[in-house]
TIMI-521273 format. One record per residue (C-alpha): residue number from 1; residue in three letters; x, y, z. Coordinates in steps of 0.05 Angstrom, whole numbers, padded with zeros to 5 digits. Each point is the difference from the previous one (the first is absolute). Layout:
BEGIN
   timar   domar       px       py       pz
     NUM     ALA        X        Y        Z
...
***
This chain:
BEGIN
   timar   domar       px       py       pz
       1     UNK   -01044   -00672    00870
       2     UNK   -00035    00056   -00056
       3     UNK    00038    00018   -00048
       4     UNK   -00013    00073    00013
       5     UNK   -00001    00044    00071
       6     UNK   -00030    00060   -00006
       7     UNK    00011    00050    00058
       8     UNK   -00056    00060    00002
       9     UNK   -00072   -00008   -00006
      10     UNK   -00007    00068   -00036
      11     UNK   -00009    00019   -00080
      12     UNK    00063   -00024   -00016
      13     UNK   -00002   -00062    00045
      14     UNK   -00071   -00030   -00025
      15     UNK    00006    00014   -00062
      16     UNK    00067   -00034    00002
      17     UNK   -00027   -00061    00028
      18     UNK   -00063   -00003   -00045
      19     UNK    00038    00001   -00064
      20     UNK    00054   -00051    00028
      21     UNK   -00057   -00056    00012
      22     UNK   -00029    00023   -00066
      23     UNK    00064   -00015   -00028
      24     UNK   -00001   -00072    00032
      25     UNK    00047    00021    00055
      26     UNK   -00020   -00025    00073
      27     UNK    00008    00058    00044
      28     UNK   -00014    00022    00070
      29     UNK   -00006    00075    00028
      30     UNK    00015    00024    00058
      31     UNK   -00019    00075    00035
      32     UNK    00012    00022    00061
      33     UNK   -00052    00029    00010
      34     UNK   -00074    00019   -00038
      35     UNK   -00003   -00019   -00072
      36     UNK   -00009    00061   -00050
      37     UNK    00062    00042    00017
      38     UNK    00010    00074    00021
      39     UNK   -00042    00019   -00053
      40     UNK   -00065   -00034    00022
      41     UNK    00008    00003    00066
      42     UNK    00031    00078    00019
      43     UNK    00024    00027   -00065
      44     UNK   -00038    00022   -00061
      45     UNK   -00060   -00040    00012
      46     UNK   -00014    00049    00067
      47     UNK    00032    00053   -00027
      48     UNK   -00041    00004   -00063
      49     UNK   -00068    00003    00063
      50     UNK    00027    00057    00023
      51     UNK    00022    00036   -00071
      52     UNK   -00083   -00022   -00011
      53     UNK   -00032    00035    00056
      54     UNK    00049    00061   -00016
      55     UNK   -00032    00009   -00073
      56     UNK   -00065   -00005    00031
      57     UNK    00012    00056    00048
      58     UNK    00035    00039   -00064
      59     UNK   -00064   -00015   -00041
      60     UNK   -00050    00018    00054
      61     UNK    00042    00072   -00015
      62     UNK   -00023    00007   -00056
      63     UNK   -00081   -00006    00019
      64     UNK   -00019    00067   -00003
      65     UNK    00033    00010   -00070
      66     UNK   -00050   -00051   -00035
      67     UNK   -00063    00028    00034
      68     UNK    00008   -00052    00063
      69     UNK   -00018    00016    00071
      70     UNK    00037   -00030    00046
      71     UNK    00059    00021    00052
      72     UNK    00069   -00047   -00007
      73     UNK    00003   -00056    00042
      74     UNK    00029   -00002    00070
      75     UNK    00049   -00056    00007
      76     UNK   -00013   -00057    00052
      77     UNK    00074   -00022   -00008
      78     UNK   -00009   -00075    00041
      79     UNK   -00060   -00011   -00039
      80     UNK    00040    00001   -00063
      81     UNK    00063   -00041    00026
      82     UNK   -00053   -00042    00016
      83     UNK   -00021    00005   -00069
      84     UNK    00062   -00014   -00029
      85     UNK    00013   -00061    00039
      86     UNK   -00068   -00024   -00013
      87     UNK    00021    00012   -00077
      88     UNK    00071   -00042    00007
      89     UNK   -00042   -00054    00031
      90     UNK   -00041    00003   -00069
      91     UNK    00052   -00006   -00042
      92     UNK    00041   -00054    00033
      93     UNK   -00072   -00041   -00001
      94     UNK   -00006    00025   -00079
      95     UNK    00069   -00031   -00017
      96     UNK   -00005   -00076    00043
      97     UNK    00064    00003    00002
      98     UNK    00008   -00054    00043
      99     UNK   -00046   -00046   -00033
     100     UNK    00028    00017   -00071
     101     UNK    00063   -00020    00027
     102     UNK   -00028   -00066    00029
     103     UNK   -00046   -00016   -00066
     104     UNK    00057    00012   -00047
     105     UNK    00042   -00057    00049
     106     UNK    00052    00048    00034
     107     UNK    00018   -00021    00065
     108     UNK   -00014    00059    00047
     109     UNK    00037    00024    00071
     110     UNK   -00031    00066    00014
     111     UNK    00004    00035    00068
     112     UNK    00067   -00039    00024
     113     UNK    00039    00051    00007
     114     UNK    00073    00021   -00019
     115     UNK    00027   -00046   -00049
     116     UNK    00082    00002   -00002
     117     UNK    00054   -00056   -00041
     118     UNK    00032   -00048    00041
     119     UNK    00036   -00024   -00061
     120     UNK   -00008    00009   -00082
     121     UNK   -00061   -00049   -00005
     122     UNK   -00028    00013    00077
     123     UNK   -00043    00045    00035
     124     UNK   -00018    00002    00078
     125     UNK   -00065    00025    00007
     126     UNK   -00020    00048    00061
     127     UNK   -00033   -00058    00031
     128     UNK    00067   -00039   -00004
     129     UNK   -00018   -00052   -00058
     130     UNK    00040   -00007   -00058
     131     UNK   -00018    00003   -00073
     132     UNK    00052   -00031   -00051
     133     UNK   -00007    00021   -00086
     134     UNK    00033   -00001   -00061
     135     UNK   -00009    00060   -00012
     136     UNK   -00026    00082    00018
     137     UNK   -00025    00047   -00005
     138     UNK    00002    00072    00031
     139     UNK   -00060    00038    00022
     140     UNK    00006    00027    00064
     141     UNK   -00009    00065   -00024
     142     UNK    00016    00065    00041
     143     UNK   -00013    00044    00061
     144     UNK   -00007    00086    00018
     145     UNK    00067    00010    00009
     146     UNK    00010    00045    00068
     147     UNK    00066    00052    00002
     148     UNK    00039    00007    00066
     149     UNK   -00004    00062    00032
     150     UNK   -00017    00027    00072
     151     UNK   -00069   -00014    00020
     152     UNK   -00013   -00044   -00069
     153     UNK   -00046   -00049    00039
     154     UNK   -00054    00054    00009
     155     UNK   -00012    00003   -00078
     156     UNK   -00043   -00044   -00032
     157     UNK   -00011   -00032   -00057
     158     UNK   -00047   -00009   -00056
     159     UNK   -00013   -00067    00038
     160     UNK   -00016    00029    00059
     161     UNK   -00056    00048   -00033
     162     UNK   -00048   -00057    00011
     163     UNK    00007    00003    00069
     164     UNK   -00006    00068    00025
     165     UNK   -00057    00024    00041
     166     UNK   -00012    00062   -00024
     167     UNK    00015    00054   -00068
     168     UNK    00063    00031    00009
     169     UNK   -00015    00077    00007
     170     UNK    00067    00006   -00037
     171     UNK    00059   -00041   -00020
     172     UNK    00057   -00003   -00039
     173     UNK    00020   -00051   -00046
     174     UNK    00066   -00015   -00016
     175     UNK    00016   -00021   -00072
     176     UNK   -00027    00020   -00059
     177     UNK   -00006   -00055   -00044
     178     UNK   -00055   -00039   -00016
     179     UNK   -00027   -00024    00064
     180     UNK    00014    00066    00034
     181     UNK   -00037    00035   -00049
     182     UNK   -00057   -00037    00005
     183     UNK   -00001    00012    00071
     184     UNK    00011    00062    00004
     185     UNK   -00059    00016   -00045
     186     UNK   -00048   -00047    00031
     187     UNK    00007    00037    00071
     188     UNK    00003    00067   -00036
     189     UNK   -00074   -00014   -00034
     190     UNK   -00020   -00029    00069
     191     UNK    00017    00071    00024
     192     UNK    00062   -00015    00038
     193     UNK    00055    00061    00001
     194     UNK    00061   -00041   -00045
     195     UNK    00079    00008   -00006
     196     UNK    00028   -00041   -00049
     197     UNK    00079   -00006    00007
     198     UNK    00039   -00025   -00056
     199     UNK    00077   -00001    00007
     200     UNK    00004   -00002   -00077
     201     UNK    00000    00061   -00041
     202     UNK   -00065   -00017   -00026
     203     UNK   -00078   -00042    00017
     204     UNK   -00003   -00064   -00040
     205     UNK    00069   -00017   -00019
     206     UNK   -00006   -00050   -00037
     207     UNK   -00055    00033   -00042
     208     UNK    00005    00040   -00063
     209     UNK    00018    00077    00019
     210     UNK   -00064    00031   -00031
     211     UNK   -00034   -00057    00052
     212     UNK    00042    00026    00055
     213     UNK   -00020    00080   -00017
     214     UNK   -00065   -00009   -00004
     215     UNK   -00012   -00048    00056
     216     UNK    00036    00050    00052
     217     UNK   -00044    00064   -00028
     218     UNK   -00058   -00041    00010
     219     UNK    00024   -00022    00076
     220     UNK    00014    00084    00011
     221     UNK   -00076    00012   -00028
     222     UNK   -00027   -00054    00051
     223     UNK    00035    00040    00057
     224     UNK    00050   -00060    00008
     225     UNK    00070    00025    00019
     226     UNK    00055   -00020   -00044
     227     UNK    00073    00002    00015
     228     UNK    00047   -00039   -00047
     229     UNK    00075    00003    00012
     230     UNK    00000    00003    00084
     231     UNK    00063   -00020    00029
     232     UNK   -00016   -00053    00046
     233     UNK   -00054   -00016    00048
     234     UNK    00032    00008    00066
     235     UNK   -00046   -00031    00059
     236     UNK   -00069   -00006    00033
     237     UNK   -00018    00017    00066
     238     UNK   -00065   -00007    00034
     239     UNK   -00030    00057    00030
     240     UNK   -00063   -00019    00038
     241     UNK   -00042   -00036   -00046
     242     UNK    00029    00037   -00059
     243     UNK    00066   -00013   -00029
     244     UNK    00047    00052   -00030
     245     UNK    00046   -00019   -00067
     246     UNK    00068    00040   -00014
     247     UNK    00028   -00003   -00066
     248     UNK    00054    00041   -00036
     249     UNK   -00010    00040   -00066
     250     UNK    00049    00051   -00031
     251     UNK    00040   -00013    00059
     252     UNK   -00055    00026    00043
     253     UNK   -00040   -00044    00058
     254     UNK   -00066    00002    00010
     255     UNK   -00057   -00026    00045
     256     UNK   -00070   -00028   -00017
     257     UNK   -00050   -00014    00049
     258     UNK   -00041   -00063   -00015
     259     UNK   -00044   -00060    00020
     260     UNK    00026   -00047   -00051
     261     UNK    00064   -00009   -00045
     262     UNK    00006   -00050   -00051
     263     UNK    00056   -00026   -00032
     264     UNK    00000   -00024   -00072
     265     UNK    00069    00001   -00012
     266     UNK    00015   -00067   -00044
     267     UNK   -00018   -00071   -00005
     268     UNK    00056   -00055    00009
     269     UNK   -00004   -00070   -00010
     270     UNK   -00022   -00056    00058
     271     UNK    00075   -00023    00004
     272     UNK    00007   -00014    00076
     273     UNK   -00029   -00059    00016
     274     UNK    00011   -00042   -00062
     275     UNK    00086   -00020    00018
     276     UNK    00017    00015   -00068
     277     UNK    00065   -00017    00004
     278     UNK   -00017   -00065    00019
     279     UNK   -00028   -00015   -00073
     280     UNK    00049    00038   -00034
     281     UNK   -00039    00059   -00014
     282     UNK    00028    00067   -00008
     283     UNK   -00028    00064    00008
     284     UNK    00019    00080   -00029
     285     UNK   -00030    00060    00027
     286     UNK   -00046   -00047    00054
     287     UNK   -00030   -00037   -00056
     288     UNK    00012   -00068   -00031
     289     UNK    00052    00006   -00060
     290     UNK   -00042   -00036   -00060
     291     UNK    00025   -00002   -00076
     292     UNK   -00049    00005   -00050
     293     UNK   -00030   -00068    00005
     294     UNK   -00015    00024    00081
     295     UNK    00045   -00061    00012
     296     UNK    00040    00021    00071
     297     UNK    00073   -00011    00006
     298     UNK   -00022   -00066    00016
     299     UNK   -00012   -00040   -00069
     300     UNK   -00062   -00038    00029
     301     UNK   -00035    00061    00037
     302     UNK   -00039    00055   -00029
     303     UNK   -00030    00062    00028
     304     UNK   -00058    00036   -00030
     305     UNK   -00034    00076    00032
     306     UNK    00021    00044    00051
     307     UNK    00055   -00038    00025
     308     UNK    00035    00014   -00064
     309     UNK   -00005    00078    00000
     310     UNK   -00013    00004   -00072
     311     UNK   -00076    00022   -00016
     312     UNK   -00030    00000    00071
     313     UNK   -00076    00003   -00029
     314     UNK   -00054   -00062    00007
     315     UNK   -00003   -00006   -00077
     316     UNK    00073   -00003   -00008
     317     UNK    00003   -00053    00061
     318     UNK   -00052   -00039   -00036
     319     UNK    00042   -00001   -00066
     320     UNK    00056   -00015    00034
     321     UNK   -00031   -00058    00035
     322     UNK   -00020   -00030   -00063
     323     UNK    00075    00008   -00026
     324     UNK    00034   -00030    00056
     325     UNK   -00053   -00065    00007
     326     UNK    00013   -00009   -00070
     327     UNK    00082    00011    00003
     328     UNK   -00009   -00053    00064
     329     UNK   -00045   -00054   -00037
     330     UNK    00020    00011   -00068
     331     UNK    00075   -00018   -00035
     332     UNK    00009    00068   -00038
     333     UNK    00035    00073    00029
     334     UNK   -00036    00049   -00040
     335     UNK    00016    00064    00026
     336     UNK   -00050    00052    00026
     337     UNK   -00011    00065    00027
     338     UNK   -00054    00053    00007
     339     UNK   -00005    00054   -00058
     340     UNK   -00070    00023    00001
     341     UNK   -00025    00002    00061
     342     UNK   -00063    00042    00014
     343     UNK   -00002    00036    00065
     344     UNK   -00031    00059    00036
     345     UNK   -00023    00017    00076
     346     UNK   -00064    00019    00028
     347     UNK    00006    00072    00017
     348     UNK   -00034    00062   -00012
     349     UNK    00003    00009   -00059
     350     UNK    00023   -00075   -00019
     351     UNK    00069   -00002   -00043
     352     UNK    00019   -00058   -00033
     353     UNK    00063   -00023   -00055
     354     UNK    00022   -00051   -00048
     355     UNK    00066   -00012   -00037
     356     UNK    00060    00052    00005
     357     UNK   -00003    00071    00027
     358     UNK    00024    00062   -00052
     359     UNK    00066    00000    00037
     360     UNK    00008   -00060   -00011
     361     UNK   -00025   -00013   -00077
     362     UNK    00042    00062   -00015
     363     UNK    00063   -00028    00028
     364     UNK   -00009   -00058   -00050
     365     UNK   -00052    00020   -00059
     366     UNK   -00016    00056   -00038
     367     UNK   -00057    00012    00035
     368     UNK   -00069    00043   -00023
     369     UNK   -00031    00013    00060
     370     UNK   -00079    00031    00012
     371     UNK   -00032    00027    00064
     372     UNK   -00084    00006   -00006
     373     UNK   -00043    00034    00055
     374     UNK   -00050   -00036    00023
     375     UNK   -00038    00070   -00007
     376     UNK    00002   -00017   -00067
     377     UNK   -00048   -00052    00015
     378     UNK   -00069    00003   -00003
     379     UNK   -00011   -00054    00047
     380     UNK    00050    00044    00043
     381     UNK   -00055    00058   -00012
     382     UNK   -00062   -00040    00014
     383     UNK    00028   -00029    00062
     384     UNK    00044    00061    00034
     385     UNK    00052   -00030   -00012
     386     UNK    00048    00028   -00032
     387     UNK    00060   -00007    00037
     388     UNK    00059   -00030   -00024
     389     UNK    00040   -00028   -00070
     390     UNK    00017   -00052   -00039
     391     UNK    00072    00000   -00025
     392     UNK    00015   -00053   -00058
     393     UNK    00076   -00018   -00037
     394     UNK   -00001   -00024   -00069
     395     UNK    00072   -00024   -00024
     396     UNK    00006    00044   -00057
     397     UNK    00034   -00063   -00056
     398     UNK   -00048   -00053    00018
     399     UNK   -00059    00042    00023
     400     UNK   -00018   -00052    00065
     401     UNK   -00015    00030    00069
     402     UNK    00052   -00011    00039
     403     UNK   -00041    00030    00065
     404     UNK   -00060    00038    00032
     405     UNK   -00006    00033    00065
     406     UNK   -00066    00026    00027
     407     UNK   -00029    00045    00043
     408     UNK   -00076    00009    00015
     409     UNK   -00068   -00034    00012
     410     UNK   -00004   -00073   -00018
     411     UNK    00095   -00004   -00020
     412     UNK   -00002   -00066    00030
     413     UNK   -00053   -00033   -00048
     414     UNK    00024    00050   -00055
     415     UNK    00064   -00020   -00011
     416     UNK   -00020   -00070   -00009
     417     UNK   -00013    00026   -00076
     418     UNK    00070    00015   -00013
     419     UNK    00033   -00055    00034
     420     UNK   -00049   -00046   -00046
     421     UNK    00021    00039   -00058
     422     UNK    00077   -00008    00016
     423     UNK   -00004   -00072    00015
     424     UNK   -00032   -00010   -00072
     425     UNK    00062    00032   -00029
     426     UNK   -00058    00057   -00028
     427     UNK    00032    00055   -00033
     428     UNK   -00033    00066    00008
     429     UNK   -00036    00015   -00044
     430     UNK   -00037   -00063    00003
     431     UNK   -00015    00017    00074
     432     UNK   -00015    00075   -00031
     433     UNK   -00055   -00040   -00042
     434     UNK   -00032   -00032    00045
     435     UNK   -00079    00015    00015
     436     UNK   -00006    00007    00078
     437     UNK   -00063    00018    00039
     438     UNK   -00025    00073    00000
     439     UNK    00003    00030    00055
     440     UNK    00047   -00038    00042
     441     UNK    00062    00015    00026
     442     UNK    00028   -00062   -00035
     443     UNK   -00003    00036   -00053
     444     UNK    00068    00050    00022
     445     UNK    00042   -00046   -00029
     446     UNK   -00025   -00002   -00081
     447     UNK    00007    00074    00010
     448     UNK    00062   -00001    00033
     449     UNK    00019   -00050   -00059
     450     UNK   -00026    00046   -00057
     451     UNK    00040    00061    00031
     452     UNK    00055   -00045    00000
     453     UNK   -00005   -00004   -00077
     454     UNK   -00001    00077   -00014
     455     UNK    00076   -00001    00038
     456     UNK    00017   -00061   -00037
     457     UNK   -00029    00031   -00070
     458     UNK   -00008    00080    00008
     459     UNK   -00006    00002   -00070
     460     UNK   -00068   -00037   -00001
     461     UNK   -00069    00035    00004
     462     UNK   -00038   -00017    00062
     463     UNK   -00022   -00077   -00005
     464     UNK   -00050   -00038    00032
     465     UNK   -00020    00057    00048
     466     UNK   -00071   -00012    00030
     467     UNK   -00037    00057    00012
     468     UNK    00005    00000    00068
     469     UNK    00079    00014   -00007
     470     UNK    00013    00066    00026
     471     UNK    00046    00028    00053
     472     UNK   -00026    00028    00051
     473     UNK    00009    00076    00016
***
């Protein structure tokens, strides 16, 4: 019998089940299905193919401006789905996951199919064999979530994307968070006509508002149609080999016609096949309930990822995997959860966060807060690019950055400075201080941190300023 189960084969899962046996633990794993998760196998891995071949139609735009002939690139859309599966292929080879597994002395059951409790310290696999442990852990991470309405099994899916035949000429994408964002931008650059339907009042929720603002102006520039606040999406009907979507706004209905709508309208947890109930493991909100350790209602399971609902994000479901094989193995209940989590999605332009928004550093700080152009970059000069900001908050009594939220070429691998800089506790001026690359776009955040210090010292003379540090306009 091992001493720990662990149910998913994604992030959360292997990592899980690596640290366990590197703890001493014997442990077996079990997936349903391929090893590697959503994300490898139809999430950002695929995604991030397609965000790819959209900058390169963007860049080959901007030929002509730095003396290049050349028209833009016509898009062979099954070449590149080929493309991108040829590219999951090369990642799932460039992580061995299965042989990792295997060397490191983890017991693996890949490809068997649902697994589901038949008591506390039993599952029933889908091939009908049992598999008896101490103890668990969760993994099973999470699925598209699809919304009832008339005609609901004509959308699709950002699963499903893989598998069409053909570029939409248009489509509308329902859900503006992160993954319909991305979408939505990706078929846009691919020159697809795109709605993007939010019920919220606003794109990106969950991001900081400046994010938000500046993300939906840049959607309107790119021709994308934006309408936050609708009603309710009412049905689909199919109209020949078209399909009209009605939806409500302001009370009033209205009609699209399209060939494709997607819906990317939330991510819940893999709950129904596991027989939670049979373990003793509750759920809230269609995810499993964990305290702080990630230990389940049930004192000897623990659940780690998507199937929790906190931080639904690989690097979170990695950390988490690590906690919850060491809560498992080890005889200690050190709490955890996620503070500074760098994040961002591959649109055009990229936007990216760390840490707390403004609203929400204001409702508990006194807060010094900077916005910087990225037109007050040179880099942003050099390159034509200087669309978007950089917004940073500075708690005013102990001068640390409580967050940054990004908008503009390269956010995703920008923000990775700050989130550093907040995990080392770096007040700043320190991060004001510090001597980054010329010209980069890296380099946003020192000034962003030395404008921070004129709010936090207006009494100062300028300090620190590079030469290069002038707003544009």
């Amino acid at each position: 019998m091992p001493e720990v189960i662990v149910v998913g084969g994604g992030p959360a899962g292997v990592t899980a089940a690596l640290r366990a046996r590197e703890l001493g633990a014997t442990v077996a794993l079990v997936e349903r299905d391929l090893l590697g998760g959503t994300c490898t196998n139809d999430g950002c891995v695929p995604t991030r193919v397609l965000a790819h071949a959209a900058r390169l139609i963007r860049d080959a735009e901007r030929f002509a401006d730095y003396g290049l002939d050349g028209s833009t690139p016509s898009l062979d859309f099954r070449r590149l789905l080929d493309r991108t599966q040829r590219i999951v292929y090369a990642v799932q080879e460039k992580k061995q996951i299965r042989d990792r597994l295997a060397s490191a002395g983890v017991d693996v059951f890949a490809g068997v199919g649902a697994a589901r409790f038949h008591d506390p310290h039993t599952l029933t696999l889908g091939d009908g064999s049992h598999l008896c442990g101490e103890r668990f852990i969760l993994c099973a991470g999470g699925h598209a979530r699809r919304i009832p309405f008339p005609g609901a099994d004509l959308a699709i899916t950002h699963s499903d994307v893989w598998s069409l035949q053909a570029l939409p000429r248009d489509v509308a994408v329902i859900g503006g968070a992160a993954t319909g964002c991305q979408l939505a931008s990706v078929f846009a650059a691919f020159g697809t006509r795109t709605t993007l339907l939010e019920r919220g009042p606003r794109l990106l929720p969950l991001e900081d508002d400046a994010v938000s603002a500046e993300i939906t102006a840049a959607f309107i520039r790119r021709g994308i149609a934006v309408e936050a606040g609708i009603d309710s999406v009412d049905r689909i009907e199919r109209q020949d080999s078209r399909l009209a979507l009605t939806y409500t706004t302001s009370g009033e209905s209205r009609t699209l016609a399209l060939d494709a709508v997607v819906l990317a309208v939330g991510w819940p947890a893999n709950l129904e096949d596991l027989n939670l109930p049979a373990a003793g493991v509750e759920t809230e909100r269609g995810y499993v309930r964990v305290d702080d350790t990630l230990r389940t209602s049930a004192p000897h399971i623990f659940a780690a990822g998507d199937i929790t609902g906190r931080m639904m994000l690989v690097q979170s479901a990695t950390n988490e995997g690590n906690h919850a094989a060491e809560r498992a193995v080890l005889p200690k209940d050190a709490g955890h959860r996620h503070e500074i989590v760098a994040h961002g999605g591959f649109t055009d332009p990229e936007y990216a966060g760390v840490g707390l928004t403004e609203g929400q550093a204001r409702s508990m700080h006194d807060c010094a807060v900077t916005t910087v152009s990225y037109a007050d970059l040179d880099r942003g000069v050099i390159d034509g690019r200087g669309e978007g900001v950089a917004k940073l908050v500075v708690d005013r009594a102990t001068r640390r950055i409580l967050g940054a939220h990004i908008v503009g070429e390269q956010a995703v691998e920008v923000v990775q400075i700050a989130a550093v800089a907040m995990r080392a506790g770096m007040p700043v001026d320190d991060l004001a201080d510090v001597e980054l690359a010329y010209p980069t776009y890296t380099a946003i955040v020192g000034l962003a941190a030395r404008r921070a210090l004129h709010d936090l010292e207006p009494t100062l003379q300028r300090r620190m300023a590079a030469e290069w540090e002038h707003r544009a306009g």
